[in-house]
PAZALO-365933 format. One record per residue (C-alpha): residue in one letter; x, y, z. Coordinates in steps of 0.1 Angstrom, whole numbers, plus 2048, in hexadecimal, padded with zeros to 3 digits. Last residue first. Layout:
% residues N
 residuo   u   v   w
       A   X   Y   Z
...
//
This chain:
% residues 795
 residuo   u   v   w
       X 69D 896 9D6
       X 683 882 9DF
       X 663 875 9D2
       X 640 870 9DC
       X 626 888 9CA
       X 601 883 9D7
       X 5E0 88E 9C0
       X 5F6 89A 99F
       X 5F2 8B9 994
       X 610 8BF 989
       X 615 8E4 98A
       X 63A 8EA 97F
       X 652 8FE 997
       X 66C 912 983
       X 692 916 98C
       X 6A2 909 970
       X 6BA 8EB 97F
       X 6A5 8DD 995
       X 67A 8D6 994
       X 666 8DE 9A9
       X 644 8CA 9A2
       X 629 8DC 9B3
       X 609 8CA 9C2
       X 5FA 8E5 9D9
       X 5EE 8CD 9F0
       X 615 8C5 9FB
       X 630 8BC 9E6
       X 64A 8A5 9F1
       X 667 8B2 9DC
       X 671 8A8 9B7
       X 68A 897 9A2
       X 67E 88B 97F
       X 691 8AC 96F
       X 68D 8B2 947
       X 667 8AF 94D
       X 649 8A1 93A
       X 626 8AE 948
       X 618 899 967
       X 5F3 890 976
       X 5E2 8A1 95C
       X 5F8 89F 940
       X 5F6 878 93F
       X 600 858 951
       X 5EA 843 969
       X 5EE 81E 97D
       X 5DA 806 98A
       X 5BB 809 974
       X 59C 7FA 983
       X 581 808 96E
       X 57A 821 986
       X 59C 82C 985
       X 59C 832 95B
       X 57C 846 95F
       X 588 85F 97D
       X 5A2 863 96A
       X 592 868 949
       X 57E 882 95E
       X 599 895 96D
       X 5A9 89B 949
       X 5C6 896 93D
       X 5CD 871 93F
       X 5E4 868 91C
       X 5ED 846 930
       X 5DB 82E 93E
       X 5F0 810 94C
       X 5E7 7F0 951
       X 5FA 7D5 969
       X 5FD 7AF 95D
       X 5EC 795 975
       X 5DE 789 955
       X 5B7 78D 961
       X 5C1 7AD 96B
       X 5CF 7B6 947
       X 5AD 7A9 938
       X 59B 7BD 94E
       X 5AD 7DC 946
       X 5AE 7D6 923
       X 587 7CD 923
       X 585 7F1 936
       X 596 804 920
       X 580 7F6 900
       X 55F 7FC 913
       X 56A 821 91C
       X 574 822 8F4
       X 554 815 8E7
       X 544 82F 901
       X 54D 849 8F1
       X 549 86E 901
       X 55D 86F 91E
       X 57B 854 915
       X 583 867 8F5
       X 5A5 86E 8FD
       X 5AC 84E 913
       X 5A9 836 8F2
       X 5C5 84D 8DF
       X 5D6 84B 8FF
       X 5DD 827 8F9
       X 5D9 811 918
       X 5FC 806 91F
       X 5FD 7E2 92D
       X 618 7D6 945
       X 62E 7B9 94E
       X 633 7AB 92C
       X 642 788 92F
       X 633 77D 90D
       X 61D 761 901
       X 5FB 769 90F
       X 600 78D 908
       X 60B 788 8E6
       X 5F1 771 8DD
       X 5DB 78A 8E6
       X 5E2 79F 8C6
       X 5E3 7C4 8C1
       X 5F5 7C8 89F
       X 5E9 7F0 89E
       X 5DA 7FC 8BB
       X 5CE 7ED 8DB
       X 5E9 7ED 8ED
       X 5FF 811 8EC
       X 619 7FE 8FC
       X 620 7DC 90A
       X 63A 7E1 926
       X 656 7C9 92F
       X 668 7CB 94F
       X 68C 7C4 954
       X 69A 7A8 96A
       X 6B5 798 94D
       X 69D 77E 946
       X 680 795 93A
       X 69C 7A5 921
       X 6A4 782 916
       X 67F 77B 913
       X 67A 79A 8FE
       X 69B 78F 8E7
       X 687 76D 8E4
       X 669 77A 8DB
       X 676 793 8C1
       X 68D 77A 8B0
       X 669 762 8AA
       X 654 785 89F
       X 66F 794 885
       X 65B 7AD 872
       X 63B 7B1 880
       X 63F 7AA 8A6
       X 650 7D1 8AD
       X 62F 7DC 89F
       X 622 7D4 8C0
       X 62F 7ED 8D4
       X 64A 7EA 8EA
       X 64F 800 90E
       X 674 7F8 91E
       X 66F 7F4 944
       X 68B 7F6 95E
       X 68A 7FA 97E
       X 68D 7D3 983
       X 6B2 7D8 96E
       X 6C3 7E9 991
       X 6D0 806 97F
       X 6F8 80A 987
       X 6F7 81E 967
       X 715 80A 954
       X 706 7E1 95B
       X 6E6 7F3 955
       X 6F2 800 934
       X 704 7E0 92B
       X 6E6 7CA 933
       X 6D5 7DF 91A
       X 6F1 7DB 901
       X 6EF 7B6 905
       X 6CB 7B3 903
       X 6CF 7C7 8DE
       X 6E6 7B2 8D5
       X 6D3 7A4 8B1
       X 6C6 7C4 8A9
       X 6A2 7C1 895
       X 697 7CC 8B7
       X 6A2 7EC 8B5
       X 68F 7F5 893
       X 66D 7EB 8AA
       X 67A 80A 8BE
       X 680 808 8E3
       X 669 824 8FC
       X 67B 827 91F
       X 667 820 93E
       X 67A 82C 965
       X 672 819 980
       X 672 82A 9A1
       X 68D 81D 9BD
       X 68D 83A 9D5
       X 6AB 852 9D3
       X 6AC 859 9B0
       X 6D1 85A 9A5
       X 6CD 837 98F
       X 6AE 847 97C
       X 6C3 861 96F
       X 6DF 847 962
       X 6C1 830 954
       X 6B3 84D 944
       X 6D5 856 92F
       X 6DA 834 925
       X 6BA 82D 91B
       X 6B6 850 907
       X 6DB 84E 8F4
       X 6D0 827 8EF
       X 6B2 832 8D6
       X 6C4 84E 8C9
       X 6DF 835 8BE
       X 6C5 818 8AE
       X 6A9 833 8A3
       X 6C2 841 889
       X 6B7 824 876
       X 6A7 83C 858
       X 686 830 85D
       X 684 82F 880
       X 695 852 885
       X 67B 85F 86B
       X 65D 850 884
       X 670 85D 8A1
       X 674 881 893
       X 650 897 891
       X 640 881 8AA
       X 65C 881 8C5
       X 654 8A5 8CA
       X 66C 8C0 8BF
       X 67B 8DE 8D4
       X 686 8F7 8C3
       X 680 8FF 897
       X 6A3 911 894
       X 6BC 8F7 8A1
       X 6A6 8D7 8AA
       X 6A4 8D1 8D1
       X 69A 8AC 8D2
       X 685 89E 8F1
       X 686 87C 8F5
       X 669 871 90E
       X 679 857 92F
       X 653 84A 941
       X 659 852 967
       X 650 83B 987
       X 63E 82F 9A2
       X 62E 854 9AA
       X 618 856 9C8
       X 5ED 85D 9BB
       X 5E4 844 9D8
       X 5CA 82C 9C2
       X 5D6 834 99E
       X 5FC 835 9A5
       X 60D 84B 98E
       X 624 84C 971
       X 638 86F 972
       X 645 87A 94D
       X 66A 87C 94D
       X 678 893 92D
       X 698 888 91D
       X 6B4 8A1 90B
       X 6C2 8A3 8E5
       X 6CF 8BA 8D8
       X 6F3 8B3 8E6
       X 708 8B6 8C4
       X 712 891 8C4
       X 6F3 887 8CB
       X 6DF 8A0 8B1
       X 6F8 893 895
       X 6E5 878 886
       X 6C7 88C 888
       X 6D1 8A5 879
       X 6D2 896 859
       X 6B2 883 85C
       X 69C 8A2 863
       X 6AC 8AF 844
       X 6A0 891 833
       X 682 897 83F
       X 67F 8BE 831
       X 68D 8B1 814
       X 66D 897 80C
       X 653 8B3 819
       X 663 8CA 7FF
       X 665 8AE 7E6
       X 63F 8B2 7D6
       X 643 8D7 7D4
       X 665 8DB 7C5
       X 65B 8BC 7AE
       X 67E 8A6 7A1
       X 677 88B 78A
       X 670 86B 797
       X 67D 849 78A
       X 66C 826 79A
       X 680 807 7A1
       X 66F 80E 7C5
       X 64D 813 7D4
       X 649 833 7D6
       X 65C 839 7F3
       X 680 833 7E2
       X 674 84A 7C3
       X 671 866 7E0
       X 693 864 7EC
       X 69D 85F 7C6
       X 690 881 7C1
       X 69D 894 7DF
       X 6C0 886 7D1
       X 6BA 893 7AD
       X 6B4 8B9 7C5
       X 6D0 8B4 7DA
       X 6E8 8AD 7B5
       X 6D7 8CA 7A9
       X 6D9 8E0 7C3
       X 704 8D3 7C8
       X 70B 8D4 7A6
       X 6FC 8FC 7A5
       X 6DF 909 78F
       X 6BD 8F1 79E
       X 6A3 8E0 792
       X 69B 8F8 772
       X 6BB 8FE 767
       X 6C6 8DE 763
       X 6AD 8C1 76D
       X 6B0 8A8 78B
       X 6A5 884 789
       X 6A2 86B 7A1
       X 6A7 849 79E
       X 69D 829 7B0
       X 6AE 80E 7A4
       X 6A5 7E6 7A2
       X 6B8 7C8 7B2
       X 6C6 7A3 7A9
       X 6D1 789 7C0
       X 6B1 774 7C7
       X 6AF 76F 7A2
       X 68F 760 799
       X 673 77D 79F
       X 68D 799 7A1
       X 699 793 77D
       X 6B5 7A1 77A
       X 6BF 7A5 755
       X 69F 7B3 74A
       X 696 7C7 764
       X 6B8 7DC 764
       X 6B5 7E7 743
       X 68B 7F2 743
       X 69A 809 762
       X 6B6 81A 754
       X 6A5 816 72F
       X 68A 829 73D
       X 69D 83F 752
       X 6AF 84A 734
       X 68E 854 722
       X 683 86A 740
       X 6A5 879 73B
       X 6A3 882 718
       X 680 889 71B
       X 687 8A6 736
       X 69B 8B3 72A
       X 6A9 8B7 708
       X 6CB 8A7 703
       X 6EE 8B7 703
       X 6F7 8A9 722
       X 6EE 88A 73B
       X 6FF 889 75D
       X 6FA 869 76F
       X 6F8 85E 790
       X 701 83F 7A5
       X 6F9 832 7CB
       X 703 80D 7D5
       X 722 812 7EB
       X 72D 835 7DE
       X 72C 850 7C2
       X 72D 83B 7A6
       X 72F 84B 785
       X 71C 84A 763
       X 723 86D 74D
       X 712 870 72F
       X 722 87C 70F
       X 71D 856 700
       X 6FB 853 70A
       X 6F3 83D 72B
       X 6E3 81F 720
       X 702 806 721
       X 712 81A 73C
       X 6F7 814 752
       X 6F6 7EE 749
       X 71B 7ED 754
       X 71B 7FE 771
       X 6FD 7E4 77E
       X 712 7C3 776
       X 72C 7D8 78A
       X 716 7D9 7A4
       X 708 7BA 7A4
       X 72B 7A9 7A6
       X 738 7BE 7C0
       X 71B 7B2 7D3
       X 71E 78F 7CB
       X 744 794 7DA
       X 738 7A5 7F7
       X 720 789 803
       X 6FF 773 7FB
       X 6ED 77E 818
       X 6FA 7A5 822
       X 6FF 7B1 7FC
       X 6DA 7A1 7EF
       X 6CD 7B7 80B
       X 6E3 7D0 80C
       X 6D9 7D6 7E7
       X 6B2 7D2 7E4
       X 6AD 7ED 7D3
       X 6CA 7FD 7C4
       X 6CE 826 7C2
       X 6D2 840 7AA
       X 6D3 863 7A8
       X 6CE 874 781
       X 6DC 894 779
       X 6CA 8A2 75B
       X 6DD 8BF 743
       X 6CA 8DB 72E
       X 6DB 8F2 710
       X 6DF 91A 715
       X 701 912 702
       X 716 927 71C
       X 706 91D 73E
       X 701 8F6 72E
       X 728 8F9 72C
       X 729 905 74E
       X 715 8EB 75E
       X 724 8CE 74D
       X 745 8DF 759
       X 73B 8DD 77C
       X 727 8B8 776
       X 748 8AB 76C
       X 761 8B3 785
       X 743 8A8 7A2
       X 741 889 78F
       X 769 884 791
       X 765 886 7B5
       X 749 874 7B9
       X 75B 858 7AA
       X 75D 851 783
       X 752 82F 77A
       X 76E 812 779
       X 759 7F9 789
       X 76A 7EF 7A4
       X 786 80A 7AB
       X 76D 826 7A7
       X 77C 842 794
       X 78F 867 799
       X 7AD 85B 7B2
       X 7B1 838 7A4
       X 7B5 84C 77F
       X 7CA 866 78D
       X 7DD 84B 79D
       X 7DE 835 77F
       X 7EA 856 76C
       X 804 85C 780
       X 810 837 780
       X 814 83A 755
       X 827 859 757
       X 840 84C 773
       X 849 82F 75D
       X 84C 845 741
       X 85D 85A 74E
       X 880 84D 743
       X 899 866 752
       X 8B6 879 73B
       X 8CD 886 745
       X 8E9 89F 72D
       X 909 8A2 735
       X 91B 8BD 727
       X 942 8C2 719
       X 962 8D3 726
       X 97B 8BF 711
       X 99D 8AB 721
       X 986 88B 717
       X 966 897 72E
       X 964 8B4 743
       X 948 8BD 755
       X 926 8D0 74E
       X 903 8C3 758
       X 8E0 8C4 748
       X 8C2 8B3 755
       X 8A9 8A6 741
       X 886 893 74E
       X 878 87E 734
       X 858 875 723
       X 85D 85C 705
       X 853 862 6DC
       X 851 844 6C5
       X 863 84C 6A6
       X 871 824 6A6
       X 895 835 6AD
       X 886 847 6CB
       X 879 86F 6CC
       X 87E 879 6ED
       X 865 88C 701
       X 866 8AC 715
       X 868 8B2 73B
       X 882 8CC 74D
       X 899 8CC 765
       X 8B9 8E1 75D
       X 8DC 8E5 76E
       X 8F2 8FF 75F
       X 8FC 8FC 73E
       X 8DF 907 72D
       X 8D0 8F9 708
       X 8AF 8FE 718
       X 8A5 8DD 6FB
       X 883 8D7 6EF
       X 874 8BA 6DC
       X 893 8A2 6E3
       X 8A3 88B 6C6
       X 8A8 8A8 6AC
       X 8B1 8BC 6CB
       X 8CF 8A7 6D0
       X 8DE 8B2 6B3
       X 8F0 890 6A3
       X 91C 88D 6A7
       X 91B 86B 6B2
       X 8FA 85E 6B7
       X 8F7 845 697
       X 916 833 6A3
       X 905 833 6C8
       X 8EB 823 6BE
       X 8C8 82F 6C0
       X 8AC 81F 6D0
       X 8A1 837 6E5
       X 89D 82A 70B
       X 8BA 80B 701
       X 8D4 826 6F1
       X 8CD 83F 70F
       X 8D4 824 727
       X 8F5 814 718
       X 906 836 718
       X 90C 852 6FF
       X 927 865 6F3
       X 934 884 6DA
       X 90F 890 6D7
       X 912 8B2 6C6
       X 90B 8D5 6D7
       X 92E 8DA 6D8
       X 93A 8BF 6E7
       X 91C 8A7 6F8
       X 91F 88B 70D
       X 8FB 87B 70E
       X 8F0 864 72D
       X 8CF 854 731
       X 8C5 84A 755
       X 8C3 829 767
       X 8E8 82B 768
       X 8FB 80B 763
       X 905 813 744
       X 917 833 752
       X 928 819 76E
       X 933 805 756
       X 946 81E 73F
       X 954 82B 763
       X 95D 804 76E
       X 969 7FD 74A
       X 981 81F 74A
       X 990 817 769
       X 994 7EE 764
       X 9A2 7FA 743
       X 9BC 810 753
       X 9BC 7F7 770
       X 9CB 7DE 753
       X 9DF 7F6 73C
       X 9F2 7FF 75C
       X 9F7 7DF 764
       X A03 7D4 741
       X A18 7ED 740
       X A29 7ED 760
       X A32 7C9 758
       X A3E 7D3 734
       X A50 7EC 744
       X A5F 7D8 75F
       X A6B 7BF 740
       X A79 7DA 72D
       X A8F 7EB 74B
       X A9A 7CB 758
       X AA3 7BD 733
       X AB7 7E0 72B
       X AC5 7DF 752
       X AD3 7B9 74F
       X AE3 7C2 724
       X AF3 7E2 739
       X B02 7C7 752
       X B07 7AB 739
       X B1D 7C1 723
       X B0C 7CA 703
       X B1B 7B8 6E1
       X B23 79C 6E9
       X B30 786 6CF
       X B21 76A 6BB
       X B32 74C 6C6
       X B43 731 6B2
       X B4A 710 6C2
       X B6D 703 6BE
       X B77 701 6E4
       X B5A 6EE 6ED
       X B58 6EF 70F
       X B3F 6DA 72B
       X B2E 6F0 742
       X B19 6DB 760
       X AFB 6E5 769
       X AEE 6DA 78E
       X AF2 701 79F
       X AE0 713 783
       X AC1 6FC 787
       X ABC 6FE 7AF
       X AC1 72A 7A0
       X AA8 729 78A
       X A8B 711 79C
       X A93 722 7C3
       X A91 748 7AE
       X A72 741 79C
       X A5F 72D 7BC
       X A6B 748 7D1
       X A5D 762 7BE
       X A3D 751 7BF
       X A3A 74F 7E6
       X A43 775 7E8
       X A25 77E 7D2
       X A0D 766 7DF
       X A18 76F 805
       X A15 796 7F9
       X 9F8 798 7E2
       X 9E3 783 7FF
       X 9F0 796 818
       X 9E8 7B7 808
       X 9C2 7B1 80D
       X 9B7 78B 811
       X 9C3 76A 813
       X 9B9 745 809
       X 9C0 746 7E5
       X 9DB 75A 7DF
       X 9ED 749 7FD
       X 9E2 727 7EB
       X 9EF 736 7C8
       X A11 73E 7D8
       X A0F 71E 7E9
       X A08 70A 7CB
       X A27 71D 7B8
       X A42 715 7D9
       X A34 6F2 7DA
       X A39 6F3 7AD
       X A58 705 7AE
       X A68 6EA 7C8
       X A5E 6CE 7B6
       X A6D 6DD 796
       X A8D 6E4 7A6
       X A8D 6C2 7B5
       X A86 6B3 792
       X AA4 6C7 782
       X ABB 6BF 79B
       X AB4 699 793
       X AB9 6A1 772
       X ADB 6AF 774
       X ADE 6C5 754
       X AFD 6C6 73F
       X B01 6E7 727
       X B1F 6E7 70D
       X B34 701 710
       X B46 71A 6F2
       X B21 72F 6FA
       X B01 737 6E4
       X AE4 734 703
       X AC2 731 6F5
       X AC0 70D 700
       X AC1 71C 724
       X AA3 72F 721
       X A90 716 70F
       X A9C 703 731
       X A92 721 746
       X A71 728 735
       X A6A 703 736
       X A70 701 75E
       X A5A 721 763
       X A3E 711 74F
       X A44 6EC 763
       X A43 6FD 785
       X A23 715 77D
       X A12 6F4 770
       X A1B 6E5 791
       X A0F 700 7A3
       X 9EF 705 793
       X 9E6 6E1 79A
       X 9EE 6E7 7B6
       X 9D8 704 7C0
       X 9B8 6EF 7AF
       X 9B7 6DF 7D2
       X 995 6E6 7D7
       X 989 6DA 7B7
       X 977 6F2 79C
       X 994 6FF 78A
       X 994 725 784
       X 9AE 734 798
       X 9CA 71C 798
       X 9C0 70E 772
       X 9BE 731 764
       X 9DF 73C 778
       X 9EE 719 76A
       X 9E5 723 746
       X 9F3 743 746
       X A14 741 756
       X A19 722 738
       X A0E 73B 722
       X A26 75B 72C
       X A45 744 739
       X A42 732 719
       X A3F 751 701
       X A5C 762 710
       X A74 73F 70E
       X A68 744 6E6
       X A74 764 6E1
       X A97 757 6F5
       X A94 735 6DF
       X A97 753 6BF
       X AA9 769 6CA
       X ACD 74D 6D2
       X ADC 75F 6F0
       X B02 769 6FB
       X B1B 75A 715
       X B42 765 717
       X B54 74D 72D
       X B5E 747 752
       X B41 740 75D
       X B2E 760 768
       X B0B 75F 771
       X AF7 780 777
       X AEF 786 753
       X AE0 760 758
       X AC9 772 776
       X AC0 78D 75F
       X AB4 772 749
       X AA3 75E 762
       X A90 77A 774
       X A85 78C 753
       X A73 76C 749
       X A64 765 769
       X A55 78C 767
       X A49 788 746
       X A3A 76B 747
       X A2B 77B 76C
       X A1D 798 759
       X A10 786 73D
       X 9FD 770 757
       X 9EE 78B 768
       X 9E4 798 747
       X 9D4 77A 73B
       X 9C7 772 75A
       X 9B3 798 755
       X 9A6 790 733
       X 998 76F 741
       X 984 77F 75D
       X 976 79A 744
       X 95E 77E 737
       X 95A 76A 759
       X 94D 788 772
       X 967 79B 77F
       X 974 7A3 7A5
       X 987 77E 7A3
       X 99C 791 77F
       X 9A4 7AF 797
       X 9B7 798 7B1
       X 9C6 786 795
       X 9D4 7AA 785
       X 9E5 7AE 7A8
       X 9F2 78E 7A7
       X A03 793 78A
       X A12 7B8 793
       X A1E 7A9 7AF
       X A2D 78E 79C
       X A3E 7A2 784
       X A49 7BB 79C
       X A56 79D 7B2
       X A6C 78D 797
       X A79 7B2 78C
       X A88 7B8 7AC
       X A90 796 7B3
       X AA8 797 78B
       X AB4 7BB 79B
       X AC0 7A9 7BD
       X AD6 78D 7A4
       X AE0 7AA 790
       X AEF 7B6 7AE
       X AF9 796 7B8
       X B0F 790 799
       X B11 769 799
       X B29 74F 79C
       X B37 748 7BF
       X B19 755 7D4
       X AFC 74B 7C0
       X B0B 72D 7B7
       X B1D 725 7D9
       X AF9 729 7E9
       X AE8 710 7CF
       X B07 6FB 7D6
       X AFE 6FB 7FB
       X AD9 6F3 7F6
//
């Protein structure tokens, strides 16, 4: 280490010696620095960018040594052979190369080392190349063990440099690396200089200097620095310019540059979207690629389509920019692929305007259609038929074999109306199983009576009803422009009226339209409408008809009566709505409005009366029908013995085995069961003997024409016997006369009901009346003749 020391110290110019560090660590900042940028790159540019880092540091090494000889002074005049001196260049650059690539590409973990020692063994070449290029009167005698322990020291010094590089980050890691690798140059030259030995040779010849060492030190500093500065320039320059051109590809939108209305650029987007290259894009019109062009230089939006290479023709946005490009003021134009954008606005109009099963239009696309149906057949004086359609059979087959068999049938369906629908016709699906079809430009009404034909003759032959247990018919109804109706909406009302009463005619049947025939058929259906609402709108209210004891004329209870106040025709009787209310299921939630609301008044009396509430036969096909009646009660407070709930017979027909045993549920829960208007209809004995009824209703139809027929007197009193002989109490109702009462209590009836003994009443609650037999009722201020013998009840 000392003669190292005494080297520097004795025999060299230490300013040159600080300029040859100087220029050392440029290089090898600069080297590192291009490293750092080759790790950021992906494997192609990552070898471009070692090869500059490793030019830089050839360079740098090389510049090191030689300013470092310039340094040394021995006595005698010293100059340099060009060509080893080219050649010392090229070592330090290839050898700086390879180890670099090794260092930061090898696949072990200690890779570093192996990078070291190559470094050591390139910067030991350059120096002895280096050295051979010397033309001096000395011979040159190297020490070889110096030599060894220079290299060993070059290639720790190296591996740590590319360890530091390695391990670190941020300006540490250029730093440490940077530092590190200088050392390993200046520890390898100088642990070298210090073991020569100069031997003369008096008679050499020597080609003369013709620079002084100190100028010849600043030209090689100045050169080499440049050449580093260069190369790192050059570098980020390209890394700029890449990372822009890059970033312009890596636009999802098309970019053309254009000068003077000419297309001077264009990236990687654009070329891919038309199919142009940019060679054939240079200096073309845009506008013979575009269909319109603004030509402004302020911002634009605006939609038109590009022709492509393969003369296919795009929708794009464009958007116009100015900006400087090149030193030039120029315009950018962008453009957007719509196509993408096209293609999802029209699968959302399309989802938006048509059934997403079957593909028909939707209602609202048949509503579109059937307006400007209308108004062409306005101008041209020419008919149109609107058809309504609707499957037999459908919830049924829907509700046992499942949704997916239903989807099935009913695009199997859409597909046979489309087959027989005419090729201007209109087939849509407005909902669940319903359909229509406009039909134009025929003449009506064979045109249409023929299409039902092939509707109906279509659908029979490929399901056969008889062997397939999944297949269904259609009702239709038919409406005909202008004669059924001027408006979408009268004709569609009217088609609908049709199919309302093709449904009741026995089904898989087509009816025309008939003002007169469907009048009866809308007036129910508008029953049906507003009936659904009449809850919700408080229309409804319940009447309490008094129930009396036969022998001592006391009231035991009150029979709930649905009243309906309909909005321009009053009050309605049950008869006008119950049996529509059955039939269109909107029996189920009036049915439990009227228990729910007569258990609740019946829960305020003050003396434990029962209180009888009529249920539908279409309420027992409801599998927790028990449950919501325990539910009520549960609610109300009502004790459940009060209750009755009055059945007739018909409720037997349909489901007789699910009937019994929801009747003995409801028998089990504590409330009565009451058998009414017996002996009509599906009276059967076997019902009484079977079921826990707890009354009989004699029908009033039976008490009506008690005083003039005696077939009816003997029929009342076999039902009265027959009930005593059960132990099951009879009631008479429809008693509105004195004489049918006097009739009914001779033949042993226990209990009464009728006009005569108690009209229907909003308010059950009355006063102990005295002879004069007055119902007061609260709440409207009237007093009510009930004519009833004794009234017990409080308020």
């Amino acid at each position: 280490m000392f003669s190292v020391v005494t080297c520097i110290r004795d025999n060299h110019d230490w300013r040159l010696i600080i300029a040859a560090v100087i220029v050392c660590l440029i290089g090898n900042l600069a080297s590192m620095l291009l490293l750092s940028r080759a790790r950021e790159c992906d494997l192609g540019q990552q070898r471009n960018w070692i090869m500059a880092s490793a030019f830089a540091c050839g360079v740098g090494i090389w510049a090191t040594h030689f300013i470092s000889m310039l340094a040394y002074d021995g006595g005698f005049t010293i100059t340099y052979g060009l060509g080893l001196t080219a050649l010392s260049v090229v070592f330090a650059i290839c050898v700086s190369w390879l180890a670099i690539l090794v260092a930061s590409e090898g696949a072990s973990d200690y890779s570093f080392v192996s990078g070291g020692v190559l470094m050591a063994l390139g910067i030991g070449s350059m120096h002895l190349t280096g050295m051979q290029a010397i033309e001096a009167q000395v011979d040159i005698v190297y020490n070889l063990q110096a030599t060894f322990v220079a290299l060993s020291i070059g290639a720790v010094l190296s591996s740590l440099a590319f360890l530091s590089f390695k391990k670190l980050t941020g300006a540490k890691r250029l730093l440490v690396s940077a530092i590190a690798m200088v050392l390993a140059i200046a520890a390898m030259h100088f642990t070298s200089m210090s073991s020569i030995a100069l031997v003369p040779q008096a008679g050499r010849d020597v080609t003369t200097t013709v620079l002084e060492p100190k100028t010849l030190a600043a030209i090689i500093m100045a050169i080499s620095t440049a050449l580093i500065l260069v190369a790192l320039v050059g570098a980020f320059l390209e890394s700029h310019l890449t990372d822009l051109r890059g970033l312009a590809n890596a636009s999802m939108e098309g970019l053309l540059i254009l000068r003077e209305g000419r297309i001077v650029d264009a990236n990687e987007r654009f070329q891919e979207m038309s199919g142009w290259q940019l060679a054939e894009l240079l200096g073309t019109d845009p506008a013979s690629l575009l269909m319109s062009m603004d030509g402004r230089a302020t911002i634009s939006h605006q939609e038109t389509l590009l022709t492509t290479r393969d003369e296919r023709e795009i929708p794009v946005e464009t958007m116009a920019r100015r900006m400087v490009y090149r030193g030039r003021n120029c315009e950018v134009l962008v453009l957007r692929d719509l196509t993408e954008r096209k293609r999802a606005e029209k699968m959302i109009e399309h989802l938006a305007q048509h059934d997403v099963l079957t593909g028909l239009p939707n209602r609202s696309l048949f509503d579109t259609r059937i307006r400007h149906a209308l108004q062409l057949a306005q101008r041209k004086r020419t008919q149109i038929a609107v058809f309504c359609l609707d499957l037999d059979r459908f919830k049924a087959v829907n509700d046992i074999f499942g949704h997916a068999e239903g989807d099935r049938i009913l695009c199997k369906v859409s597909a046979i109306l489309q087959r027989v629908a005419g090729e201007g016709d209109t087939v849509a699906r407005l909902g669940g199983d319903e359909f229509a079809i406009i039909q134009t430009g025929k003449q009506q009404p064979d045109a249409a009576r023929r299409l039902a034909d092939l509707i109906l003759g279509g659908l029979a032959a490929e399901m056969d009803i008889a062997r397939d247990p999944t297949a269904v018919g259609a009702s239709v109804g038919i409406a005909i422009y202008p004669t059924d109706g001027s408006s979408a909406q009268e004709l569609s009302d009217n088609a609908d009226t049709a199919l309302y009463r093709a449904k009741h005619a026995g089904r898989s049947k087509a009816c025309f339209f008939d003002a007169e025939m469907d009048e009866a058929v809308r007036a129910r259906r508008q029953i049906e409408a507003e009936l659904r609402h009449a809850t919700t709108r408080s229309q409804l209210s319940v009447n309490y008809q008094p129930i009396l004891d036969s022998r001592t004329g006391s009231i035991t209870g009150y029979e709930a009566l649905m009243r309906w106040n309909r909005p321009g025709h009053g009050m309605s009787e049950p008869e006008v709505f119950i049996s529509i209310a059955e039939e269109s299921g909107v029996i189920v939630q009036l049915g439990e409005w009227v228990l729910r609301q007569a258990c609740t008044e019946a829960a305020r009396w003050p003396q434990p009366l029962s209180i009888a509430v009529n249920v539908s036969p279409v309420q027992f096909m409801l599998p927790n029908l028990c449950e919501r009646v325990a539910a009520i009660l549960e609610e109300t407070g009502l004790a459940p013995h009060r209750l009755e709930l009055e059945i007739t017979e018909a409720a037997f027909v349909r489901d007789r085995s699910n009937v019994i045993a929801t009747l003995m549920r409801l028998h089990g829960l504590g409330v009565r069961i009451v058998m009414d208007d017996f002996g009509t209809g599906f009276s059967s004995l076997s019902n009484l003997r079977a079921l826990p009824f707890d009354k009989i209703k004699v029908d009033r139809s039976f008490t009506g024409i008690l005083e003039h027929d005696a077939a009816a007197r003997s029929i009342v009193r076999a039902i009265i016997g027959l009930g005593h002989s059960l132990g099951i109490q009879v009631v008479t109702e429809g008693v509105e006369t004195e004489l049918q009462r006097q009739i009914v209590i001779e033949e042993g009836c226990e209990q009464l009901q009728g006009l005569l003994l108690g009209k229907p009443d909003i308010e059950p609650s009355v006063k102990l009346a005295a002879r004069e037999n007055f119902l007061s009722v609260h709440g409207d201020g009237f007093d009510r003749p009930c004519n009833a013998t004794t009234i017990t009840a409080a308020e």
